[in-house]
MIPAFI-505986 format. One record per residue (C-alpha): x, y, z; residue in three letters. Coordinates in steps of 0.5 Angstrom, whole numbers, padded with zeros to 4 digits, always signed. Each point is the difference from the previous one (the first is absolute). Layout:
BEGIN
XYZALA
...
This chain:
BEGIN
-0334-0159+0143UNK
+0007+0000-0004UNK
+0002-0006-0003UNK
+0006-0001+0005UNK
-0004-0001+0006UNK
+0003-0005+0004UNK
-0004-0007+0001UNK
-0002+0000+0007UNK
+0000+0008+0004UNK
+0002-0004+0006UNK
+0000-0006+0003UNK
-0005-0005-0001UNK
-0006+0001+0004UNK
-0005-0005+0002UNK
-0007-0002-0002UNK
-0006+0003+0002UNK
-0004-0005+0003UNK
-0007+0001-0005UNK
+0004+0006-0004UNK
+0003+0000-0007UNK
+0005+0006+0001UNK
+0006-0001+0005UNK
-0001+0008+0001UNK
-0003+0006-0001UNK
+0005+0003-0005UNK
+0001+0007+0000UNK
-0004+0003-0006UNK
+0003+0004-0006UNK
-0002+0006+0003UNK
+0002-0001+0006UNK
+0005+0006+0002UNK
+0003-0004+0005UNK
+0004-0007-0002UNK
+0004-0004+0005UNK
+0004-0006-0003UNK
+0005-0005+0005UNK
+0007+0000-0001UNK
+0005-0005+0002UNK
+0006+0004+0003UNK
+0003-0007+0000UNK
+0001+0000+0008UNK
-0004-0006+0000UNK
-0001-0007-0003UNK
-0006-0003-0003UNK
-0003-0004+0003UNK
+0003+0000+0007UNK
-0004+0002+0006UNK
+0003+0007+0000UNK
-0003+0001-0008UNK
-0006-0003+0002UNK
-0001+0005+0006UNK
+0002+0005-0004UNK
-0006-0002-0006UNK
-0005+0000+0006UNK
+0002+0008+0002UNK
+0000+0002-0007UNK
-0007-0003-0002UNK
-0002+0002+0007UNK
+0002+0007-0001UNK
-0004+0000-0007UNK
-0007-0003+0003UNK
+0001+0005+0005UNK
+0000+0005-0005UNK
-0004-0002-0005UNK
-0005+0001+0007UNK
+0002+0006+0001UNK
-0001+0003-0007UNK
-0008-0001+0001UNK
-0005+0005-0001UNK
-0003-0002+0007UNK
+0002+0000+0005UNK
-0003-0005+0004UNK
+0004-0005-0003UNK
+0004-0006+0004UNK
+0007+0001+0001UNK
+0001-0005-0005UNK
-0004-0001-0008UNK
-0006-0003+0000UNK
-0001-0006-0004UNK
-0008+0000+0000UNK
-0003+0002-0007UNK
-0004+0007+0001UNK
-0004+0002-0004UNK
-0002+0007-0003UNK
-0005+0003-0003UNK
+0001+0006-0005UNK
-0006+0003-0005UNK
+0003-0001-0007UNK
-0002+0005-0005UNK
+0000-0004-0007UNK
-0001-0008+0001UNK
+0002-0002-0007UNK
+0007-0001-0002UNK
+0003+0002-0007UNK
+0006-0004-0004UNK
+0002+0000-0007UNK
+0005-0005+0001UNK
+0001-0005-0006UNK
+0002-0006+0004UNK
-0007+0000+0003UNK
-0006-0001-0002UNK
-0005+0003+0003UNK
-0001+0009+0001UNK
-0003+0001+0006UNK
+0001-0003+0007UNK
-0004+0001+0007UNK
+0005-0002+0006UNK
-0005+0001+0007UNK
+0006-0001+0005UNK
+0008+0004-0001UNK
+0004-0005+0003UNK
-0001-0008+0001UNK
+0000-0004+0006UNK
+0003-0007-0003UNK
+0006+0002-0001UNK
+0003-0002-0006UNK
+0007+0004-0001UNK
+0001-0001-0006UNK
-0006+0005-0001UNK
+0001+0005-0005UNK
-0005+0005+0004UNK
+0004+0001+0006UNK
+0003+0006-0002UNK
-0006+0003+0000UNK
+0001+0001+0007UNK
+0005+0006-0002UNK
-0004+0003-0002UNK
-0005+0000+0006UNK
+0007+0002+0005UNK
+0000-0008+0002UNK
+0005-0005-0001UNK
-0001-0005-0005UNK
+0002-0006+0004UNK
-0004-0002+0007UNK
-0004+0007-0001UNK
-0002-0003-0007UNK
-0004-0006+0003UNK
-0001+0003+0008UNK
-0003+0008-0002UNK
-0006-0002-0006UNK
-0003+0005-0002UNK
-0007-0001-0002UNK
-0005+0004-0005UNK
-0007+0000+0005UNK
-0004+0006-0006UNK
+0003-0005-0006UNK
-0007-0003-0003UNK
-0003+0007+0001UNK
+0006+0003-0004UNK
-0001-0005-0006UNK
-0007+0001+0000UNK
+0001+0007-0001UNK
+0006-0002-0007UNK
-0004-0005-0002UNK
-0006+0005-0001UNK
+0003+0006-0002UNK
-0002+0001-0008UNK
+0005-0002-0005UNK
+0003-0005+0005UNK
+0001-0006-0005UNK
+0001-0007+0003UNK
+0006-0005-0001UNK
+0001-0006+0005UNK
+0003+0002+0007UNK
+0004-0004+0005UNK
-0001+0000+0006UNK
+0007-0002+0004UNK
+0005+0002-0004UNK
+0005+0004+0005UNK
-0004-0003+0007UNK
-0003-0007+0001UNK
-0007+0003+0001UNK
-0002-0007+0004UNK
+0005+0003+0005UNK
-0002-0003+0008UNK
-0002+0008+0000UNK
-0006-0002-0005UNK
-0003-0004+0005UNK
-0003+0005+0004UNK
+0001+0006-0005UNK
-0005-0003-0006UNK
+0004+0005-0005UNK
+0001-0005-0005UNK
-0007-0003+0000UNK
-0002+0008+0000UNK
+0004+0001-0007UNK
-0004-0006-0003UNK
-0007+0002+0003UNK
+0002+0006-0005UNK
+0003-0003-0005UNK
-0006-0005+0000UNK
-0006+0006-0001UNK
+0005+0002-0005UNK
+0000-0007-0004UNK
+0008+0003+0000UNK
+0005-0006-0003UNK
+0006-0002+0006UNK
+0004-0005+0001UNK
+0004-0001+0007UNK
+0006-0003+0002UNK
+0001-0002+0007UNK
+0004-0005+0005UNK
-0006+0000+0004UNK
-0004-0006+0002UNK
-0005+0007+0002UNK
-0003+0001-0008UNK
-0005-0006+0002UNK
-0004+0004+0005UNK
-0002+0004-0007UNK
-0002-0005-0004UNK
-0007+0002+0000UNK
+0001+0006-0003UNK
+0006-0003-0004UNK
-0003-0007-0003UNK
-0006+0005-0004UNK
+0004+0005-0003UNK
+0005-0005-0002UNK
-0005-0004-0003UNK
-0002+0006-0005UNK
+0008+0001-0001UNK
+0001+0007+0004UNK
+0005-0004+0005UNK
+0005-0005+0001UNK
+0005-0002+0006UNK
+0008-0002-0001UNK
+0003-0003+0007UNK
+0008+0001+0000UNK
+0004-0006+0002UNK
+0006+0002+0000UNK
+0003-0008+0003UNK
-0004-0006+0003UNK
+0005+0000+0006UNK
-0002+0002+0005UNK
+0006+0001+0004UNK
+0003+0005-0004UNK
-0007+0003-0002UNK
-0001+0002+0007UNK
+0007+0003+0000UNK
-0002+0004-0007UNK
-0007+0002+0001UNK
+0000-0002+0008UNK
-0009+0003+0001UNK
-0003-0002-0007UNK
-0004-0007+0001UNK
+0005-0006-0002UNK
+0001-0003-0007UNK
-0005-0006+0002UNK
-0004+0004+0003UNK
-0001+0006-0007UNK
+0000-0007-0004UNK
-0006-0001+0003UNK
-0002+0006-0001UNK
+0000+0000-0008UNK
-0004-0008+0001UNK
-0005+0005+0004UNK
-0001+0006-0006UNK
+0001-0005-0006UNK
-0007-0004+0003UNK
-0003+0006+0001UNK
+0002+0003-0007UNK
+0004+0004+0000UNK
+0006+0001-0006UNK
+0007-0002+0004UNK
+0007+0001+0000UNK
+0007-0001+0003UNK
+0004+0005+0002UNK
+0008-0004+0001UNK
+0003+0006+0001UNK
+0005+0003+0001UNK
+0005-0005-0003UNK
+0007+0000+0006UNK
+0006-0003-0002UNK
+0001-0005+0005UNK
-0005+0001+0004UNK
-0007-0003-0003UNK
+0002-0004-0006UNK
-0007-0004+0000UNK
-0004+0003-0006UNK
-0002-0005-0004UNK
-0002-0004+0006UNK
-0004+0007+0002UNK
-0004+0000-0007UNK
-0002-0007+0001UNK
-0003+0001+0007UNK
-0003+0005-0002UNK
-0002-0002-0008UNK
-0003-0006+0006UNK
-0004+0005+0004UNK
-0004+0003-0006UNK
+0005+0006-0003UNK
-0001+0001-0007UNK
+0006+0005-0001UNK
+0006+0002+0003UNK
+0006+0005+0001UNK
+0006+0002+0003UNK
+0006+0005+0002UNK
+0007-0001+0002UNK
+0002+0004+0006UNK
+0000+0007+0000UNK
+0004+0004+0004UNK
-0002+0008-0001UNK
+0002+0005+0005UNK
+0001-0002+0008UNK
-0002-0008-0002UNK
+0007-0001-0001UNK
+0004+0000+0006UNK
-0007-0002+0003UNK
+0000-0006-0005UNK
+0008-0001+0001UNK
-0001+0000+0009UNK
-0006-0004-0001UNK
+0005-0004-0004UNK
+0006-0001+0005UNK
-0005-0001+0006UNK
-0004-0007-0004UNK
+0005-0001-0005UNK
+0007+0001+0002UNK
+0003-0006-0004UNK
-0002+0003-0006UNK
-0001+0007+0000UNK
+0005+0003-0004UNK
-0001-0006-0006UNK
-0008+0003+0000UNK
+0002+0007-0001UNK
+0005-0001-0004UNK
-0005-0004-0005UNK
-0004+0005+0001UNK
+0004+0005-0002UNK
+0001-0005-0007UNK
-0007+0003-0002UNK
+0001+0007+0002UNK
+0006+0002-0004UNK
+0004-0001+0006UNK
-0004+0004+0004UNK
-0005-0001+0006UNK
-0006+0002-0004UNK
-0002+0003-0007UNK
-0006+0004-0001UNK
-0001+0000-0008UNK
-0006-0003-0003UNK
+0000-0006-0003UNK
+0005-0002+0005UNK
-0001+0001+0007UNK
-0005-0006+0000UNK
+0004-0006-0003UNK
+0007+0003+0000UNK
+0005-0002-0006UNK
+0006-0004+0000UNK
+0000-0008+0000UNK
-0003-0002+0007UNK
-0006+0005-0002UNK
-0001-0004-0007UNK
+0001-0007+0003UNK
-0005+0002+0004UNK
-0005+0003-0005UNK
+0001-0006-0004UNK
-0003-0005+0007UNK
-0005+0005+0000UNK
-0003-0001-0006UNK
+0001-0007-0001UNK
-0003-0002+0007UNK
-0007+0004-0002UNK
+0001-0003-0008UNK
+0000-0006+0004UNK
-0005+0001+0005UNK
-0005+0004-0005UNK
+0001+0007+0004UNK
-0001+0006-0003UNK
-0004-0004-0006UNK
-0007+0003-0002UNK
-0002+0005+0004UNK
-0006+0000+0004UNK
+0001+0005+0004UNK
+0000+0006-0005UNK
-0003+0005+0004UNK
-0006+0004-0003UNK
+0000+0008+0001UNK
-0007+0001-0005UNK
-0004-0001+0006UNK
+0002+0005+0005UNK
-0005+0006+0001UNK
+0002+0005+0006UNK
-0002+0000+0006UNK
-0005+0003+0005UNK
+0003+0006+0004UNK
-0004-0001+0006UNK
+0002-0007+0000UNK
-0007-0003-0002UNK
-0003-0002-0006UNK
-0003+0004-0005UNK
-0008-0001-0002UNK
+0000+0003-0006UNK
């Protein structure tokens, strides 16, 4: 994506109902690229003008049908998430970022049903011949071999133990997790193992795995951080419209901090404009239990951003070019910088206000004080490979 792509690719198209994107955006390897054009015939907003947007996004859903590998498909794309099932090969994946502080992570699902389109893993979808917009959170990909893979790395020799996230591309509590149980198999592995692991989710679905997770977590191997990205609810259903409202993830911390289990926030990400409740945030959720906290600016890599920018233009018409352009304050005039050190906070004056209320409210609060949930690696020991307990 160049630096001069227009804000809006065409007119701005609607919301859909329960979906995040506002379209299934051609991905960066797509040999085809369509983009509208206004030949000046027809002026805006006129029935004429709104008849001719009807043809075009006809045209494009028709298309978009077309383009699919089956061909049982409707006439028109179908909305209703399916999931797919595809062995990996390798269960860990490895990152030597230095703004991350974790080496390994374990995503069992490519894809997320929530819907969040500010989502830095949608371009992955590319990769897979899938657009990252509605493809994204309606084609999920899971892992159904995930926990037998980790099995087989966590017992090969010389494997040496650093505490893992489970969750870091994909939300592994997912609806798809219901049925699937995939993330609960990782556990089971991770807790023979007596493996260290933190999870980071918007799901209510992490309660159903207290039972495994309480008693490692009392043994410092694990620990859960709940993103929180506004108390309203309104717009966290036009953000995240299928994760678990904020009330509903508050809860959620009150329930894992009874039960034990190290806490903490995720306010991320940071949108000019858009959600500005962050202290509010830390203090619902240092009430709910949380004992440490972390957030993100807005990260628009790759096809996020035009995604992000039509996301814009359906929900936020009035204010849309006010957002990009502070957006665009934080990343030297650009959509988005990937260098380290500052695509997470971002730099210039709103990144460093925002920085600076970050730490006074978790000063103020008593976050990210003594910390509680260090993790312990020295009491991993590998796994069996038949999956059963040795007795020797």
């Amino acid at each position: 994506m160049s630096d001069d792509t227009p804000l809006f690719f065409h007119p701005p198209l609607a919301p859909r109902k329960g979906r995040g994107a506002v379209s299934n955006l051609a991905h960066r390897f797509s040999e085809d690229a369509r983009e509208w054009f206004d030949d000046g015939w027809v002026a805006p907003d006129t029935p004429d003008s709104i008849a001719a947007r009807a043809d075009w996004e006809s045209a494009e859903a028709v298309f978009d049908a077309e383009s699919e590998a089956s061909a049982e498909d409707d006439a028109s794309p179908s909305l209703a998430t399916e999931i797919r099932l595809e062995d990996c090969k390798s269960a860990l994946c490895s990152n030597d970022s230095p703004d991350l502080p974790f080496e390994r992570s374990l995503n069992p699902y490519r894809g997320c049903e929530h819907g969040c389109i500010y989502c830095f893993a949608r371009p992955t979808h590319s990769y897979l011949g899938l657009s990252p917009g509605l493809d994204f959170e309606t084609r999920i990909i899971a892992k159904p071999n995930i926990a037998a893979v980790l099995r087989r790395e966590l017992a090969a020799p010389g494997y040496s133990p650093s505490p893992l996230v489970i969750g870091a591309a994909t939300d592994c509590y997912q609806p798809a997790e219901r049925d699937l149980r995939l993330t609960r198999a990782l556990i089971e592995v991770l807790s023979e193992s007596r493996h260290p692991f933190s999870i980071i989710t918007k799901s209510s679905a992490v309660e159903r795995d207290l039972d495994l997770i309480a008693p490692l977590a009392a043994r410092g191997l694990a620990a859960v951080y709940v993103t929180i990205t506004t108390l309203d609810a309104a717009l966290a259903r036009q953000l995240e419209p299928r994760a678990a409202t904020p009330a509903r993830r508050l809860r959620t911390l009150r329930t894992l901090a009874a039960a034990g289990v190290p806490t903490g926030v995720s306010v991320a990400p940071q949108i000019p404009f858009i959600n500005n409740d962050m202290e509010q945030v830390l203090q619902a959720a240092r009430d709910a239990g949380a004992e440490r906290a972390f957030y993100t600016v807005l990260r628009l890599p790759w096809e996020v951003a035009p995604l992000f920018q039509e996301w814009l233009a359906a929900h936020f018409p009035d204010r849309a070019a006010r957002v990009m352009a502070r957006v665009r304050d934080m990343r030297g005039g650009r959509d988005y910088q990937a260098q380290f050190g500052r695509r997470m906070q971002g730099e210039g004056v709103w990144a460093d206000l925002l920085a600076q209320r970050f730490a006074a409210a978790c000063t103020r609060l008593g976050l990210n004080g003594e910390r509680r949930g260090v993790l312990d690696c020295s009491q991993f020991r590998p796994p069996a490979l038949n999956g059963q307990q040795s007795l020797f």
